[in-house]
Structures are given as C-alpha cells and as structure tokens.
C-alpha positions as CSV (number, residue, x, y, z in Angstrom):
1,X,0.0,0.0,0.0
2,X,1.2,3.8,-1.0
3,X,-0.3,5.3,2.6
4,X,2.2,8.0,2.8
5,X,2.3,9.9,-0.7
6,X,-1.0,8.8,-0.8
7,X,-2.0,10.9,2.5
8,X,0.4,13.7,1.6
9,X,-1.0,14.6,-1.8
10,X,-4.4,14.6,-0.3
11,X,-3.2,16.8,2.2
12,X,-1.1,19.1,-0.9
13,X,-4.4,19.2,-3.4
14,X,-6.2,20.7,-0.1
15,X,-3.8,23.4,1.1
16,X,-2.3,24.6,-2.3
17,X,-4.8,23.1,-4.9
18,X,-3.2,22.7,-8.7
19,X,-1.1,25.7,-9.0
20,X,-2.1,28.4,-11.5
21,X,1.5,29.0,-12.6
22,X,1.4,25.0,-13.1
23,X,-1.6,25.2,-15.6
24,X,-0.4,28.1,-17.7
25,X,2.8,26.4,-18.2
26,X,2.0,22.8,-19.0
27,X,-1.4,22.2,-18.6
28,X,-3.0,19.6,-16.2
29,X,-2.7,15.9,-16.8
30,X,-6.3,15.6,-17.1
31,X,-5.6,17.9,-20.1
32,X,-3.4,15.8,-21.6
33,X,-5.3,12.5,-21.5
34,X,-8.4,14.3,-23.2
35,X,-6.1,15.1,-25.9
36,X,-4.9,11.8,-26.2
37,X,-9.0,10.9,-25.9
38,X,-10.0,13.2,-28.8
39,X,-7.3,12.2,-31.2
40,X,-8.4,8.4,-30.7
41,X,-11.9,9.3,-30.9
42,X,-11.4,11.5,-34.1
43,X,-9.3,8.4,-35.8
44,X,-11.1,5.4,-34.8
45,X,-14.6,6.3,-34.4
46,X,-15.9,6.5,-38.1
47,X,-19.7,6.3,-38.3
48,X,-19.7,4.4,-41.4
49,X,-18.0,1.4,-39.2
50,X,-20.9,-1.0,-37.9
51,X,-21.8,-1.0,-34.2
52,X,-19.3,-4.1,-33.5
53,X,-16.2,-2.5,-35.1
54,X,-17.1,0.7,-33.0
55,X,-17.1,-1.3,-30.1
56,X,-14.0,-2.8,-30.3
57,X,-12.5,0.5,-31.8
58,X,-13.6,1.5,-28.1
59,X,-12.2,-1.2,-26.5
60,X,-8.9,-0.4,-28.0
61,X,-8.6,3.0,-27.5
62,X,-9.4,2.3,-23.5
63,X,-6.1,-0.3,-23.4
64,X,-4.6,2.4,-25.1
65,X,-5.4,5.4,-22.7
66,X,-5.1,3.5,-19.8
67,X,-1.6,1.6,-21.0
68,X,-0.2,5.2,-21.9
69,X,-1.2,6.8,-18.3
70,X,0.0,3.7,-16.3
71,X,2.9,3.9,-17.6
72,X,3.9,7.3,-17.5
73,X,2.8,6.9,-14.2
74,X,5.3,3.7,-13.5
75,X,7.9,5.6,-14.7
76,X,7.7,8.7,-12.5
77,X,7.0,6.8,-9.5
78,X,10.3,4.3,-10.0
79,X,12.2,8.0,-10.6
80,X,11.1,9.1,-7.8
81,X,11.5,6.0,-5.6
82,X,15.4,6.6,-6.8
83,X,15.8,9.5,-5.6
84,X,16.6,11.4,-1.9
85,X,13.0,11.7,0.0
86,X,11.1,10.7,-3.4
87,X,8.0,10.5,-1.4
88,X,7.3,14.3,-1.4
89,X,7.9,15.2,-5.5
90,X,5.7,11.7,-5.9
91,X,2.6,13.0,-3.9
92,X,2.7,16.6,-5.5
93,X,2.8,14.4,-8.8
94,X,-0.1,12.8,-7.5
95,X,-1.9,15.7,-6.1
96,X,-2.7,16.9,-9.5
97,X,-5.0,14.0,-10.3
98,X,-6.8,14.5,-6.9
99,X,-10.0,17.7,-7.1
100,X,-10.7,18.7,-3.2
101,X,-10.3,22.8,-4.0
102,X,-11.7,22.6,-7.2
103,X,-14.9,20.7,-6.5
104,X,-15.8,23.1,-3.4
105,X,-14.9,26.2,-5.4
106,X,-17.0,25.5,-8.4
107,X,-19.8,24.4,-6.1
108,X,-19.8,27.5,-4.2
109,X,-19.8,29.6,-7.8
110,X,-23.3,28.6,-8.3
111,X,-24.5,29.3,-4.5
112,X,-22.8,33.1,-5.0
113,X,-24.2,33.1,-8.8
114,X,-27.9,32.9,-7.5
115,X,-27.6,35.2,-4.6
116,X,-25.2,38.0,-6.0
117,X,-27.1,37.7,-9.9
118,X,-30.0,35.7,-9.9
119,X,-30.9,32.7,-12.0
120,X,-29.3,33.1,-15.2
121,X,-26.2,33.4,-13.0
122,X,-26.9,30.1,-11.6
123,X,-27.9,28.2,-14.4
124,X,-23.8,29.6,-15.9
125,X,-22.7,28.2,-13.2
126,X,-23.7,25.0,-12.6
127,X,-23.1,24.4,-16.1
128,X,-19.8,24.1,-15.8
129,X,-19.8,21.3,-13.4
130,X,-23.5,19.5,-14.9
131,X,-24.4,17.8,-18.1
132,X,-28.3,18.7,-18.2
133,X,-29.7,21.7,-19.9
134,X,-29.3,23.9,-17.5
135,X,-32.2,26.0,-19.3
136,X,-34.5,23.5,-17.8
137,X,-33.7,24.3,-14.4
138,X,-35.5,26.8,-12.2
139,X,-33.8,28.1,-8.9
140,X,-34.5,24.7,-7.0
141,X,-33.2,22.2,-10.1
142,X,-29.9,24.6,-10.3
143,X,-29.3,23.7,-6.5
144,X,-30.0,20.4,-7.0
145,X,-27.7,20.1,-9.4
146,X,-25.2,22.0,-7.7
147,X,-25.6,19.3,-4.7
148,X,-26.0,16.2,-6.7
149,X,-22.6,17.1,-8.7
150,X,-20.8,17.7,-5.7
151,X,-22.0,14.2,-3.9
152,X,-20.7,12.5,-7.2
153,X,-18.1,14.2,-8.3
154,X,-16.6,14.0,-4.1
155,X,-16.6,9.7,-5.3
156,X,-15.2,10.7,-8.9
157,X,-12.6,13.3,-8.1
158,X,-11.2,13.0,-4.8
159,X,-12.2,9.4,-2.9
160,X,-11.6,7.5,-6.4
161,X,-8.0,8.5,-7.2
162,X,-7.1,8.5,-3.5
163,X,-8.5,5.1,-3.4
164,X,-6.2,3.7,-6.4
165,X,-3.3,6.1,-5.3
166,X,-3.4,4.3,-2.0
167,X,-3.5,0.7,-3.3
168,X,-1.7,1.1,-6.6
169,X,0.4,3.5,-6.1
170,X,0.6,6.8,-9.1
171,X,0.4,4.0,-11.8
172,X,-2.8,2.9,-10.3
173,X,-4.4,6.5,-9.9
174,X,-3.1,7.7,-13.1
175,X,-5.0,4.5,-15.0
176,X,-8.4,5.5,-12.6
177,X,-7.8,9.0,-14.1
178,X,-7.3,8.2,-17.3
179,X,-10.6,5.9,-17.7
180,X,-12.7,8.2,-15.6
181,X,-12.0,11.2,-17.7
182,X,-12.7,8.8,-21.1
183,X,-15.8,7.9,-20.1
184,X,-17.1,11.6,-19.5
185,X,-15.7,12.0,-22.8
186,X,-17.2,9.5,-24.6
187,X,-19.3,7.0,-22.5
188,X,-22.8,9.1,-23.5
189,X,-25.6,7.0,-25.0
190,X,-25.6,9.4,-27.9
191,X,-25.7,7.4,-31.2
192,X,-22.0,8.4,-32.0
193,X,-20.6,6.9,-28.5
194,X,-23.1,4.5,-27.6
195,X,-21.0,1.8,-29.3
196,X,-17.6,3.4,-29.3
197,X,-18.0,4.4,-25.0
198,X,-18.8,0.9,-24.3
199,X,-15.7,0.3,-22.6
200,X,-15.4,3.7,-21.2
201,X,-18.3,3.3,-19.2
202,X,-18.7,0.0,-18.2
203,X,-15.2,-0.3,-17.1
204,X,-15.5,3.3,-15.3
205,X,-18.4,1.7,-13.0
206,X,-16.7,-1.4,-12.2
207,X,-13.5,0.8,-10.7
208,X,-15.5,3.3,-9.0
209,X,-17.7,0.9,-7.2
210,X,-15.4,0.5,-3.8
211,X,-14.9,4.3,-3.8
212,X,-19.2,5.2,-4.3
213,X,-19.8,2.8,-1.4
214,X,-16.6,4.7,0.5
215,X,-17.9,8.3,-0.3
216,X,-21.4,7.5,0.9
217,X,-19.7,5.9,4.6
218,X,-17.8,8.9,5.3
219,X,-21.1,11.4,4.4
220,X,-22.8,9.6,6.9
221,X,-20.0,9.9,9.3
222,X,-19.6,13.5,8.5
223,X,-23.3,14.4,9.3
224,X,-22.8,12.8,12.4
225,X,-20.4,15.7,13.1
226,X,-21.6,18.1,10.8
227,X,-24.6,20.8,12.8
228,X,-27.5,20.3,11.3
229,X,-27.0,17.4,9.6
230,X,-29.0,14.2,10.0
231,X,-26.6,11.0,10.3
232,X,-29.3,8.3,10.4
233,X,-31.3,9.8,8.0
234,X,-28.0,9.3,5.6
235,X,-27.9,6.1,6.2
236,X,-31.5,5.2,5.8
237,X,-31.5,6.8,2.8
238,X,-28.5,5.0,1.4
239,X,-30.0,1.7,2.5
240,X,-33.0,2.5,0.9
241,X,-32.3,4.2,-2.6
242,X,-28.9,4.1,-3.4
243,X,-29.6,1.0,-5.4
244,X,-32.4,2.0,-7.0
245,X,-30.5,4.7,-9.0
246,X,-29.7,4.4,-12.9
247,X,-25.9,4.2,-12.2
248,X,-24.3,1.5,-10.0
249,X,-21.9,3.7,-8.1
250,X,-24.2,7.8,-8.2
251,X,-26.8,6.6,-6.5
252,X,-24.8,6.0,-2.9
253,X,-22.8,8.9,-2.2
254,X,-26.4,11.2,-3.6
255,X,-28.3,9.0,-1.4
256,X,-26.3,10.0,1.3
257,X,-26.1,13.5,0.9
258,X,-29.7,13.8,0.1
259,X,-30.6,12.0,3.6
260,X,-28.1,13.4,5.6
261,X,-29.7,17.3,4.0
262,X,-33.6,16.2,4.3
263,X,-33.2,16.7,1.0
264,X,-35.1,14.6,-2.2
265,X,-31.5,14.7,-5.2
266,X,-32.0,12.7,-8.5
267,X,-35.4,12.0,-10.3
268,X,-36.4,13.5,-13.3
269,X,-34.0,15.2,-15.3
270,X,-33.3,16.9,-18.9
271,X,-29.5,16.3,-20.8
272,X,-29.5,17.2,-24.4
273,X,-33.1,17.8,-24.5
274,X,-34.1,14.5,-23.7
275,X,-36.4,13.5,-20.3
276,X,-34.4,10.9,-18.4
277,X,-36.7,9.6,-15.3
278,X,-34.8,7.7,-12.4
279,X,-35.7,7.1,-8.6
280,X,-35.2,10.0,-6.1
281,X,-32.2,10.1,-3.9
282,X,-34.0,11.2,-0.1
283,X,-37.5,9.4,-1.5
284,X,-39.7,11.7,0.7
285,X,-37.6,14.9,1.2
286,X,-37.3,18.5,0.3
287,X,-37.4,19.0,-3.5
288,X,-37.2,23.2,-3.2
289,X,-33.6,23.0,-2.7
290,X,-32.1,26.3,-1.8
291,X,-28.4,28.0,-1.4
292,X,-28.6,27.7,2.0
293,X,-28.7,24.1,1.1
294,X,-26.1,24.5,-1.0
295,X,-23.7,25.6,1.5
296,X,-24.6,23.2,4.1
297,X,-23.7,20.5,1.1
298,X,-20.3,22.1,1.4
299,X,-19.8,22.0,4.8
300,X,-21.4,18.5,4.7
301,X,-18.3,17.8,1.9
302,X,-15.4,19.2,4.0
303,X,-15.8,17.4,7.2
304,X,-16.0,14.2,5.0
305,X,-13.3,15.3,3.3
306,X,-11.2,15.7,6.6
307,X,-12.1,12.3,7.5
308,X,-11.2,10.9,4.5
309,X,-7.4,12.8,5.1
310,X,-7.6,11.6,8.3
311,X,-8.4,8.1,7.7
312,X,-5.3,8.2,4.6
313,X,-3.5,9.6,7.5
314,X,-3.9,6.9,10.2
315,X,-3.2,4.3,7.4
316,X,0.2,6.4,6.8
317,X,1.6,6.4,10.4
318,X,1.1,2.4,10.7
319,X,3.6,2.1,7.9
320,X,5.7,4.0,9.1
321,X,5.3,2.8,12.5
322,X,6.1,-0.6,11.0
323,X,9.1,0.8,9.0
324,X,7.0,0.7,6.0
C-alpha cells in the first residue's frame, strides 16, 4: 500500500490546490489524457464502421489510454522511488489528479451566482460542473444540481483517485484517471458513442464501485459531526435508494447527501433535450432546494473530506510505525 504519498497529496491538493503557474505552463494531466482521448476518438470512431467495429474500436482505444497513463505513471513513480526523499515530489505528482479545492470552489460559484445575480447566473454556473440543460432548471433544479454534482463528483474526483493512489500507487491512480475522464468524454448514449463508449463506461463503474460505497460511509459519518445534519437519515437513505439509481456507483454517495440534507436529489432530469426519469435520492424529502442548502452541502463535503485525510493519514503512520 502507498499510505504515505498517498496521504500527503491529499493533504497538498487541499492546502495549495493545482497551482495556477502549473496550468499556464504545461497544462494539467487531465488535459493531456483528453487530448490523447480526442485524437483516438477522431481516428477510430468513423460512423460508417458498424456497431461491433465501433465497439471494439472503443475497446482499444481504453487499453490504449489507460496503458499510456500507467505507464507514464510507472515511470515517474520508479524515478522518484530513486531519488533522496522521493516521497514528497511523488505526492505533489499525485496531487494533481486529486480535485478537493476545485470541486468546493465550483460548487460554491453557483451558490454566489444565484444570490449575487439571480438565476441566469446560476444556471452559468452549474453548467460548468453539470451535463443537463441547464435552461430546464428553475432556482430549486440549479441547486440540486449543484448538490448532486458535488456528492458524485466527491466519489469521482477525490475518494476514487485517492483510493487507487493508496493501493496502486501513481500508476494505479493515473489509470483511474485516465478511464474516468474517457468515459465523460465519450461513454454518453448518444448514437455516435453508444458503441464506441462501451468500454469507457462499463469499465468506469466497475473501478469506482469500492470508492461510491466509501464516499457515501464517510457522508454519513460526517453528518454525524456536521450541525445540522442528520446522520441516520444518511444512512436510511443510502439503505433504501442508493440502489435503485440508474448508475451503479451515483446513487450511494447522492443517497447520502440527500438523507443526511432532508433533502429529495436525482429524479427527473433533462440532458441534451431528452427527459431521463430515475428514482429520487432522499425518497420523501425536500425537493425546493435552496443555497442555504447548497452551503450546508459544502460544509457536509469538507468534514468528509477531513475524515477521508484523516483516515489516509492513520493508514500512513502504521507504515511508518512498522518501517514501511
């Protein structure tokens, strides 16, 4: 297990975030992979290929994304295993696949969107972080949204890629990266992807399933220490609807927040002007979500996110306690 760099780029991503003088210079790795993504996509998805060829084309391109990020991963974690206290330039490596800061600050942006400038505001805002038509939302959709994306994307973005950093090491996290960015590029049931994203998406649930069911434990942990917040109600709610939701691995860290916030997250929902129904997250709760809301969705976030560190953290000090 990589406790140590593993705990230390968690704690790196949340004090210092991905530098801005980092991004203007090279970029961010997630940049890179889409790039890699896009050429793939432009060279082996033809539409005049039948459904099967697609497929396979998609197939292929996954080994090749995921081959190409493991092992630039590989490499700069035997570099830095070579080098005097390699451990601190391999988890600010690392860091940069990890989205603590960023997740809470474009959450907030829609929260101060709607109060400082109204709905059109909100609806800018939460497109940046949604896939539905944010036209279709009114004031309470937008803060669902905001909520929903920031239960999901708290499994995606930070619990996910800590998970594989921890038991994989960069290699592993870089992979979990790689896959998870692919199939927000390209797993869609559009008619162009639907055979091409196969791989994309079915392989992104299967990875992200121990991290879902990690995110929605420490939610309902956090709300037992979060004011306000409703720890059994968490955890009802994830017993009851988690399963029921479209996607394997959503539906338990929504579930979570929606219970833990009194809150009813998921149902019906527009993306590309199509009407997609699923069950309600928090059967029973709230629907007219509100900014308040939003913000105790943040606070809700950071004290799991602190126990998440923590939890990295305790992991970290038995291996080094064991010379590790």
């Amino acid at each position: 297990m990589f406790a140590p760099p593993a705990f230390l780029s968690l704690l790196i991503e949340r004090v210092l975030g991905y530098p801005e003088t980092a991004l203007r210079a090279m970029g961010h790795p997630v940049m890179w992979m889409g790039w890699l993504i896009s050429r793939l996509d432009r060279g082996l998805n033809r539409e005049t290929d039948s459904s099967a060829r697609r497929k396979f084309a998609g197939v292929l391109s996954l080994l090749a994304i995921g081959l190409a990020s493991g092992l630039t991963g590989l490499a700069v974690q035997a570099f830095c295993a070579h080098i005097p206290f390699g451990a601190l330039p391999l988890a600010f490596i690392a860091s940069s696949l990890l989205a603590q800061n960023s997740l809470g600050a474009h959450v907030s942006r829609v929260a101060d969107g709607l109060e400082r400038d109204g709905l059109e505001a909100g609806r800018r805002a939460v497109a940046m972080i949604v896939g539905r038509d944010p036209d279709a939302l009114d004031e309470a959709g937008v803060c669902r949204a905001a909520i929903e994306s920031l239960a999901e994307n708290f499994s995606d973005g930070v619990v996910a890629p800590a998970f594989w950093l921890l038991v994989a090491g960069l290699p592993g996290a870089a992979i979990y990266k790689a896959v998870n960015t692919a199939d927000s590029m390209i797993g869609h049931r559009s008619p162009r992807y639907l055979a091409f994203g196969w791989a994309a998406a079915r392989f992104d649930d299967l990875i992200n399933l121990p991290a879902s069911r990690l995110t929605a434990m420490l939610l309902v942990g956090a709300a037992a220490l979060t004011p306000g917040a409703d720890a059994a109600g968490a955890w009802r709610a994830v017993w009851r609807d988690a399963g029921k939701h479209r996607s394997p691995n959503a539906g338990w860290p929504e579930a979570a927040m929606a219970g833990a916030l009194g809150l009813s997250l998921a149902g019906g929902r527009v993306y590309g002007g199509v009407q997609v129904d699923d069950a309600e997250m928090g059967a029973g709760g709230r629907r007219e979500a509100t900014t308040a809301d939003i913000r105790r969705a943040l606070k809700l976030y950071w004290f799991a996110d602190a126990l998440l560190i923590s939890l990295w953290g305790a992991m970290a000090l038995a291996v080094i306690w064991r010379g590790g």
